[in-house]
Structures are given as structure tokens and as C-alpha cells.
N, C-alpha and C positions, 0 to 999 in steps of 0.2 A: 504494500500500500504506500503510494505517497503521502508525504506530507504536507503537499502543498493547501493553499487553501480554497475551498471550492469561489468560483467567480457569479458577480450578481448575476449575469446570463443563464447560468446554470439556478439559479431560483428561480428565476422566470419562467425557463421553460418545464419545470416542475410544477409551479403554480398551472400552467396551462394544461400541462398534462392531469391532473386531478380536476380540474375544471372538466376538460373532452372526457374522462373515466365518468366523474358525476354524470353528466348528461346524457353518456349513454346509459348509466344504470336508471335515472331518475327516469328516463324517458321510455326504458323499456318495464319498468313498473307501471307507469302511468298507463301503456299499453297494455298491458296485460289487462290491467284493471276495466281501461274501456271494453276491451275486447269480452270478458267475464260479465261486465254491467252491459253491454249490448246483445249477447244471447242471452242472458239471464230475465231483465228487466224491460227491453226496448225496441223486443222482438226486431235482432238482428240489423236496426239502422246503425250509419257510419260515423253520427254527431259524439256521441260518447267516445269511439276511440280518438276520436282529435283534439278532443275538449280535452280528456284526462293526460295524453299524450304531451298539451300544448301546457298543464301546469304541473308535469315534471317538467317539461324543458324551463318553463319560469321559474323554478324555484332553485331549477342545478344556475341558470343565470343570477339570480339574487345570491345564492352562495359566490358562487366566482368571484361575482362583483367586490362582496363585503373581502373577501381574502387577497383583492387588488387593491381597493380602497378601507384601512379596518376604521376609517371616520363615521362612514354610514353606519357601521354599527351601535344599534339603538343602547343610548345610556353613555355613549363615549365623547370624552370631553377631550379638546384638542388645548393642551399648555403648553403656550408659547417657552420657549427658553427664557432666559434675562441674559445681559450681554455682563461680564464679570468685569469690572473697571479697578 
């Protein structure tokens, strides 16, 4: 193993990569489920799988977001530094 230290580049593309993982698990939940609530409840129409389909994809996107930006997250306060003179 090296020693060296990992580069901000390499956080980035780990953030995105957990973001692309989320959204395809969040979105093939959300699908299953429409698919389950359209034969089950809705005798076999196509509105359920995209509706449930489209709020795993919103919500693997709201994650993302918050772990690109963690300000959005709800409750969190942004303190500025002070300049030490």
C-alpha cells in the first residue's frame, strides 16, 4: 500500500459513485413497488410504476445533493471563521 494521500478528485468521484449506486437501488425499489401496486391495486395500469419509480429517483437526488452540498441539511448552521489578528 502507499502512503500517499488520496486527492480531492478521488472524493468526488466516490461521492458520484454512491450517488449513481443510490439511484439505481432507490429506483429499482420504487419499481418494484409500482410494479407490485399496479397488479395488485390498479389492475395493471402504467401510472404507478413511474410515479413510484420517479420518487426513488427524487429522493436518491435529494441525498446526493445534501452529500454535495451538507448546508441544505435541515438544522445546519453555517459559522463563518473570525480572521485571528
Amino acid at each position: 500500500m502507499s502512503s500517499t494521500p488520496a486527492s480531492s478528485e478521488h472524493g468526488v468521484v466516490q461521492k458520484y459513485d454512491r450517488c449513481l449506486a443510490d439511484l439505481i437501488v432507490k429506483s429499482g425499489i420504487g419499481f418494484g413497488v409500482g410494479v407490485v401496486a399496479s397488479v395488485i391495486f390498479f389492475r395493471r395500469r402504467a401510472w404507478p410504476i413511474a410515479l413510484t419509480t420517479g420518487f426513488g429517483a427524487g429522493i436518491s437526488y435529494a441525498d446526493c445533493d445534501r452529500s454535495f452540498n451538507p448546508a441544505r441539511i435541515p438544522g445546519t448552521r453555517i459559522i463563518p471563521s473570525t480572521e485571528s489578528k
